[in-house]
N, C-alpha and C positions, 0 to 999 in steps of 0.2 A: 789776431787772426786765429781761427779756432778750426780745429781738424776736425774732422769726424767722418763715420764711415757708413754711410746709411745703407741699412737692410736690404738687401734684394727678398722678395716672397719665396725664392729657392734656398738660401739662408736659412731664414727663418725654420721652414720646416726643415731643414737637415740637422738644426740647432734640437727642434723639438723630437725627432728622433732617436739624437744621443742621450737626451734626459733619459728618455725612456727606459732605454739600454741600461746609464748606472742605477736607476730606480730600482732595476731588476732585477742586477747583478748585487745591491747591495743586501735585497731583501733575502734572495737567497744564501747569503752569506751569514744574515742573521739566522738564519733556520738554522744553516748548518753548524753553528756555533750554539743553537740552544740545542741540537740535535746530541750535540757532544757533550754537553755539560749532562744534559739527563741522564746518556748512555755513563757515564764517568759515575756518578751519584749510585746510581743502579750497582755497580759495583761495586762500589764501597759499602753497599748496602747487605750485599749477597756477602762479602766477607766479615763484614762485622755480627752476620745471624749466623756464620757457622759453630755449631755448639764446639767445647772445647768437651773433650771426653771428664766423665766423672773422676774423679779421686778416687784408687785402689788400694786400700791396706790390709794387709791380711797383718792377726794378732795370733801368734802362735805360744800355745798356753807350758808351763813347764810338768815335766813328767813326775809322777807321783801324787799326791793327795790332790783331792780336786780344790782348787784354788774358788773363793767367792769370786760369781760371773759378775762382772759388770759391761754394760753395753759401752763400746767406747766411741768418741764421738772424731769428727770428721774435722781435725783446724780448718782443712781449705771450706772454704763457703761454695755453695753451688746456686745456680740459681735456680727457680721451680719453672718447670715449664708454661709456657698461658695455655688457658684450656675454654674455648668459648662455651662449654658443659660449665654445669653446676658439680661436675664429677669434683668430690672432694681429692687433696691430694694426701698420701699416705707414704710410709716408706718401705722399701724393698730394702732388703740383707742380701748383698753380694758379695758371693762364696769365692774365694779365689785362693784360697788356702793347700794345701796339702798335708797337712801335718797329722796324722795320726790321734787327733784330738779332734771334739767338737771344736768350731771357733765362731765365736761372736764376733760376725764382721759390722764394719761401718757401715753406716743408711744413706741412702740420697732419696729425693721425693720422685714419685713419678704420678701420673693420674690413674685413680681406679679404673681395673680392668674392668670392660664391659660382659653383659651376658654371654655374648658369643666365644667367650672366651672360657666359659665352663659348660662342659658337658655333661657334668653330674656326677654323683656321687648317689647310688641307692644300693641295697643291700645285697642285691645278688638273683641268681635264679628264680624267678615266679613272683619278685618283689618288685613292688613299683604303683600302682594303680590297681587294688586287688582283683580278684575275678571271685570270690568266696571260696575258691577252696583250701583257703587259711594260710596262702605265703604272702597275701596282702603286701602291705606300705614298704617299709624301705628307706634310708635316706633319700629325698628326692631328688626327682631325677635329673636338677639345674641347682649347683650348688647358690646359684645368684640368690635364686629364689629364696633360698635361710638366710641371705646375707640383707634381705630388702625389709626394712624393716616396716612398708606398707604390707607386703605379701606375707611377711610372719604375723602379723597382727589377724590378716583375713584366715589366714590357716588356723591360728589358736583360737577364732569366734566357730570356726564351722566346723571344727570338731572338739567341741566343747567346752572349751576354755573361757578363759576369762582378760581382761586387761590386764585384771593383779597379777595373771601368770605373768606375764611378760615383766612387769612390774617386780615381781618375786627374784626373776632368775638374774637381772640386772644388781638386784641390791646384795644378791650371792655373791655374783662375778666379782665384784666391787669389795666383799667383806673376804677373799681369797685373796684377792690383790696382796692385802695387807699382809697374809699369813704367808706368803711368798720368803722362803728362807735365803739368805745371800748371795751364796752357790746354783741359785736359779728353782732348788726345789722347795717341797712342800712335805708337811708334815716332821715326823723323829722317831726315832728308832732307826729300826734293823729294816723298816721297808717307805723308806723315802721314795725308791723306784716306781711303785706300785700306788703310792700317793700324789706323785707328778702326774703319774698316768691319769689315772683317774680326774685329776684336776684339769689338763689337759685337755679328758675328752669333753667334762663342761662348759670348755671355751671354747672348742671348735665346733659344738653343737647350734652352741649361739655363733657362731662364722665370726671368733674371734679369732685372728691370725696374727704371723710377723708384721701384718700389715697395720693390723689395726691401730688406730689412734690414742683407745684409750687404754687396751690391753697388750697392746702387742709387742712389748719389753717383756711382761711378763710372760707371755708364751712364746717367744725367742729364748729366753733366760732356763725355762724348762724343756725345751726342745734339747737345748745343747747341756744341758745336765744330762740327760737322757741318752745321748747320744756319746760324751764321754766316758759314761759307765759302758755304755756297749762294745766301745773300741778299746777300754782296756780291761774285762773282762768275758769271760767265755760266755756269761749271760746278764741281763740288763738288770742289775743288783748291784747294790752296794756290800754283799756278804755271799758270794758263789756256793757257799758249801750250806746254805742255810735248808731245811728241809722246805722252806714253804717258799724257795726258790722258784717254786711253779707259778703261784701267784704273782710274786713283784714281775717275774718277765713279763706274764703273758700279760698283763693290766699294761704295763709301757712297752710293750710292742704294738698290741691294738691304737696306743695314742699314736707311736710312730708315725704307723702304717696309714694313720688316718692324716695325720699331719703333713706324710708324704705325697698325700693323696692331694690336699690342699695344693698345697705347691703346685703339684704339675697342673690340676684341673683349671686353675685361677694362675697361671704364668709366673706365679713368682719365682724369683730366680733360689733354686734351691738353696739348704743350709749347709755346711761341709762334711763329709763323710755321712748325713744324713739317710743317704738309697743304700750305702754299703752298709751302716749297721743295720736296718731296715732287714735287708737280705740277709746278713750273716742272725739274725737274730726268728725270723723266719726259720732259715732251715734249723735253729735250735729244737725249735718247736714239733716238725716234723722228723727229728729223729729222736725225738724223746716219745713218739707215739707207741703205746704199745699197743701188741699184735690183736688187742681183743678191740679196737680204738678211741679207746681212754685214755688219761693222761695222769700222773700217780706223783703225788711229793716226790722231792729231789730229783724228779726227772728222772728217775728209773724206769726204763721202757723195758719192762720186763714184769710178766705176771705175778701181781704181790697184792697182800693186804693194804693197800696204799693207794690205790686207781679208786679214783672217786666222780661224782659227778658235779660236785662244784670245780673241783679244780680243772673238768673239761669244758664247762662252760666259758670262762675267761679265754683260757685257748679257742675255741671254737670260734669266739667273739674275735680274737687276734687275728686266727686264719681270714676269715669271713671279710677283713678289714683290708689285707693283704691281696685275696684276690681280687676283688674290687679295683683295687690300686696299681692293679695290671705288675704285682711283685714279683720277680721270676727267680725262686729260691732252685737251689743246686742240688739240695738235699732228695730231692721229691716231686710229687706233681700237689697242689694246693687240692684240688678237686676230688684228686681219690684218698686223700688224709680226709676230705670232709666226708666223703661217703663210710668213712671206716667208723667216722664218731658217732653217725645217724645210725648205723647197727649198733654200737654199745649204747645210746641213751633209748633205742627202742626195746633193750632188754633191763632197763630201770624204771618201768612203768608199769603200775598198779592196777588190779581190776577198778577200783573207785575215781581213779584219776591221779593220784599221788604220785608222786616218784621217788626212786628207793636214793638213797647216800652211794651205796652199792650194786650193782647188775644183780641180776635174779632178786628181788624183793627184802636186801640186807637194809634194812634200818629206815625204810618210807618218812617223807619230810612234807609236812605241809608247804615248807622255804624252797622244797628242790621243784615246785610242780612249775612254775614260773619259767627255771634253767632248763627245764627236760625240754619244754615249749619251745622256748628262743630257740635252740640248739637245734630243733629239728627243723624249723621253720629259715634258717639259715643255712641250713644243705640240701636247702631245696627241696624239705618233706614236712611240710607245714599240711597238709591232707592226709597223713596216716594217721590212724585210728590212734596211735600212741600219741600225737600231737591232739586229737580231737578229743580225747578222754580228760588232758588236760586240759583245754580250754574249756570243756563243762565244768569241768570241779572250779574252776577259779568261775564262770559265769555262779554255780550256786553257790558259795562258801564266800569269796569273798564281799561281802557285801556292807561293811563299815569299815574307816577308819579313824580310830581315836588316838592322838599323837599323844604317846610318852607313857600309855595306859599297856602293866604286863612287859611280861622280861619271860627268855630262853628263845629259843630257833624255831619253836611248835606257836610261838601267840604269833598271829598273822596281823593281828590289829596295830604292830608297832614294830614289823620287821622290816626293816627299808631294804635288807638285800633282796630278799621275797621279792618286795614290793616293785622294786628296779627293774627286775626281770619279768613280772607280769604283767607290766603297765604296758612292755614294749611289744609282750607276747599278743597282748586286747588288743593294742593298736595294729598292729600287724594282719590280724584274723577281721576287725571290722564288727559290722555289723552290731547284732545287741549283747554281744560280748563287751565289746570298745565301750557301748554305754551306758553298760549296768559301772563296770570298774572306772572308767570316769567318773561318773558320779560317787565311787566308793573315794578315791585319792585326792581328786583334787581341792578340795574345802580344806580337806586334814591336812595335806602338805602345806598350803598357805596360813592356815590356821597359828601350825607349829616354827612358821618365823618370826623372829626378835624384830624388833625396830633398826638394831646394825644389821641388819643381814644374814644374821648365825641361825641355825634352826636348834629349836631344844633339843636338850639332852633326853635321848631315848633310847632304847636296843636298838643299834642298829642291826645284829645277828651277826654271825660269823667275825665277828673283829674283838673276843678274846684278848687276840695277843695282841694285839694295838695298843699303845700308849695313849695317854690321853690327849694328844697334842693330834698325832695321827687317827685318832680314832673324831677327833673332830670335825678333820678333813673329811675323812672317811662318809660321816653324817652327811654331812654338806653337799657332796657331790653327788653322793642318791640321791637325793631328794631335790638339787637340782636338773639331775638329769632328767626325773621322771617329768619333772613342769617344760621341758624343752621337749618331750617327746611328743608334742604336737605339733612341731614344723620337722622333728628331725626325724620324723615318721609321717607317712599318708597310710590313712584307714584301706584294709579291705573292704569288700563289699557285701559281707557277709552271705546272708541267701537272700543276693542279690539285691541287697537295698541298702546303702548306703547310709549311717546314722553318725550324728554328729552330737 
C-alpha cells in the first residue's frame, strides 16, 4: 500500500511562491556579504598606504676646529614616493637641529618641485627683460627655467652661445667636484671662505643645489662649511683679523645669500642656522660701510687709504644678492647701503670710460671699468652716464681675447677678473654691446680648457696673494661663470633691438 499526497493547483503555487522568497532573500544575503568584504578590503587598504613619517636625525658637530664634513646617511630605509610624472626623484636636507653649528642633516627622496613653485630669482631694480636703458637681464625671472636643461640650451643659442658652452661648464662643475677639500670647502690658504664662495656661486648658476643628484653633496658639504665659519666667527673667514677680510666675506655671503635664495624659491627645506648667519653676516656688511659708500680692507668703516673699488664690488654683489632674497638684516635698510655705493663708484669714473682703483681719479684700471659697470647697474643706475661711459669703453677696447697671452691687471686680453665683470655688465646693457663682447669671450674661454675640465694657467688678475691651489679655484670659477652668464643672465635691449 503506498501513501502519497497529491498536489492540489493551490499547493503548487503557494510552493512556488516560497521559492521565490528564499531565492531573494538568499541573493540578497550574497550582496550583502560581498558588500562587506569589499567595504573590509578598502580598509585595510587605506591603513596599509598611510605613510609612516620620515626618519629625523639631527648630527650635532663638536666645538672648536672644524671637523671634515661628511654627509651622513639615514640606517632606516624609506620608501620613494610613485610619481605618475617623469619628475626625477632627488633629495631634500632636513634641518631639525639647533645647535649653533652648521649641520649636515640626513636626506630622504621627494619628487622635483614643479615650476610653480619658483618665482624667481633676477637681479633687482630695472633687471629682468631690458627696456635699453642699461639695467637689462638679471637672473631670470623663473629659477625653473636655469634648472631646465631644454630651456638653458635655447637661452645659450639665442644669445649667442654655443653647445660647447653648456658642454664647457659641465666638464668645470665635474673637475671642482674633485678639488672639493674634506671639510666641505675648496681651495688653501688663509681664504678657503671666499673660495667656497665663489665655487658655490658656479653651481647654483647652473641650478646645482642640495638637491641635485649629481652635485648636491658637494654644495650641501660647502653650504655648511660656510655656514659654520659664520656661526663661530664675527665674519665668514677662516682668519677674522686678516686685512683682506673684506673679500672672503663678501664672496661667501653673496653664495649664502644666493643659496638662501634657492631654498626658499624651489621649497626646499632649509639648511640649519643657514637665514641666521645669512642675516648676521649681512648686517656685517652694512656696518662696515663707510660714510663716502665704499667699503675698505678690514672692514674699517671709516675714511682711510684703504676704500677701494674692487673691494666694493664683491659687497655690492653680496648686497644685491641679499635683497633679492627678501634678507631682513638689523643693521640697516639693503636699499639705501645700495644707493650710498652708486654715489661712491660714480665718483670713480673717468672722462675715457675707465674707472679709477680710488674716487676722484686715484689710479684708473682698464680691470676696474667692468666693476664700476656691474655696480651701478645693480642699484638700479645702469643709465647714468658714469654706467654708459663704461659700457663704450668696453664696447671699443675690448675686442679680442687670447687665453694665457700677457700678465699684470692693465692686459685686458687674459684678465679673467675684468673679464667676469664685463661679460655680466654686456649682458645686462644688451644690445650691440652684448655682441661685440660675445664674440670677444666666448671662443677664448672654451678655447683655454683642458680635456679634464681645468682651464689654463693664466693671469687671472688680482689673486696675488692666492696660493696655487686657491688661485686655481680662483681660475676656474671665472671663467665658468662667464660661460653660464647666458642663462644666469637675459640681454637688454639695447636701443631697442634685441641681439643675440
Amino acid at each position: 500500500m503506498s501513501l502519497h499526497i497529491e498536489s492540489t493547483d493551490e499547493a503548487l503555487e503557494e510552493l512556488k511562491k516560497q521559492r521565490t522568497k528564499t531565492l531573494a532573500a538568499a541573493i540578497s544575503v550574497s550582496f550583502l556579504g560581498v558588500a562587506l568584504m569589499g567595504l573590509l578590503l578598502y580598509l585595510v587598504h587605506i591603513i596599509a598606504a598611510i605613510p609612516e613619517d620620515p626618519p629625523m636625525v639631527a648630527y650635532a658637530t663638536q666645538e672648536g676646529d672644524n671637523p671634515d664634513i661628511d654627509t651622513p646617511e639615514v640606517t632606516q630605509t624609506t620608501q620613494r614616493p610613485s610619481s605618475s610624472s617623469a619628475a626625477a626623484q632627488v633629495k631634500v636636507i632636513a634641518a631639525v637641529a639647533s645647535a649653533d653649528v652648521a649641520v649636515v642633516n640626513p636626506d630622504i627622496d621627494v619628487e622635483i618641485p614643479t615650476e610653480e613653485l619658483s618665482t624667481g630669482i633676477d637681479i633687482g631694480d630695472g633687471f629682468g627683460i631690458g627696456t635699453g636703458d642699461g639695467d637689462g637681464g638679471g637672473i631670470p625671472g623663473i629659477v625653473s627655467k636655469r634648472c631646465d636643461l631644454n630651456d638653458r640650451m635655447k637661452r645659450i643659442t639665442e644669445n649667442g652661445g654655443t653647445p660647447q658652452c653648456e658642454e664647457a661648464v659641465v666638464k668645470s662643475l665635474r673637475w671642482l667636484k674633485k678639488q672639493q677639500n674634506g671639510n666641505g670647502s675648496w681651495g688653501d690658504g688663509q681664504f678657503k671662505a671666499s673660495m667656497t664662495g665663489i665655487t658655490l656661486l658656479a653651481y647654483l648658476a647652473h641650478c646645482e643645489t642640495p638637491l641635485s643628484e649629481e652635485f648636491g653633496e658637494n654644495v650641501l658639504k660647502g653650504i655648511s662649511f660656510l655656514v659654520d665659519l659664520g656661526m663661530k666667527n664675527p665674519v665668514i673667514s677662516e682668519q677674522p683679523g686678516l686685512k683682506e677680510v673684506c673679500y672672503d666675506h663678501a664672496v661667501a655671503t653673496y653664495a649664502l645669500c644666493e643659496a638662501y635664495t634657492f631654498c626658499k624659491q624651489m621649497d626646499i627645506p632649509s639648511i640649519s642656522n643657514l637665514e641666521r648667519v645669512v642675516v648676521k653676516a649681512v648686517d656685517r656688511i652694512l656696518d662696515a660701510q663707510c660714510p663716502n659708500g665704499g667699503w675698505a680692507y678690514s672692514y674699517n668703516n671709516r675714511i682711510n687709504p684703504n676704500i677701494d673699488l674692487s673691494v666694493t664690488g664683491w659687497n655690492v654683489q653680496a648686497l644685491k644678492a641679499a635683497e633679492h632674497g627678501g634678507i631682513k638684516p638689523t643693521k640697516g635698510e639693503i636699499r639705501t647701503a645700495l644707493r650710498k655705493a652708486a654715489m661712491y663708484c660714480r665718483k670713480n669714473v673717468m672722462p675715457d670710460g675707465k674707472f679709477s682703483y680710488k674716487e676722484n681719479g686715484e689710479n684708473p684700471r682698464s680691470s676696474l671699468v667692468g666693476v664700476g659697470v656691474l655696480s651701478l647697474q645693480m642699484t638700479g643706475n645702469g643709465s647714468d652716464s658714469a654706467a654708459r661711459k663704461g659700457l663704450d669703453w668696453i664696447k671699443n677696447n675690448v675686442k679680442t681675447l687670447e687665453w694665457g697671452k700677457g700678465s699684470g691687471t692693465e692686459n685686458v686680453k687674459s684678465n679673467l677678473y675684468m673679464h667676469y665683470y664685463c661679460v655680466q655688465a654686456a649682458m645686462n646693457r644688451g644690445g650691440d654691446v652684448w655682441a661685440s663682447y660675445n664674440k670677444a669671450f666666448r671662443d677664448a674661454v672654451l678655447g683655454g680648457q683642458k680635456p679634464d675640465g681645468s682651464f689654463s694657467n693664466n693671469d687671472t688678475g688680482y689673486a696675488e696673494c692666492l696660493s696655487g691651489k686657491s688661485k686655481n679655484i680662483y681660475r676656474q670659477c671665472l671663467a665658468t661663470l662667464m660661460l653660464e652668464t647666458y642663462y644666469r643672465f637675459l640681454p637688454g635691449t639695447g636701443e631697442g633691438t634685441k641681439n643675440s
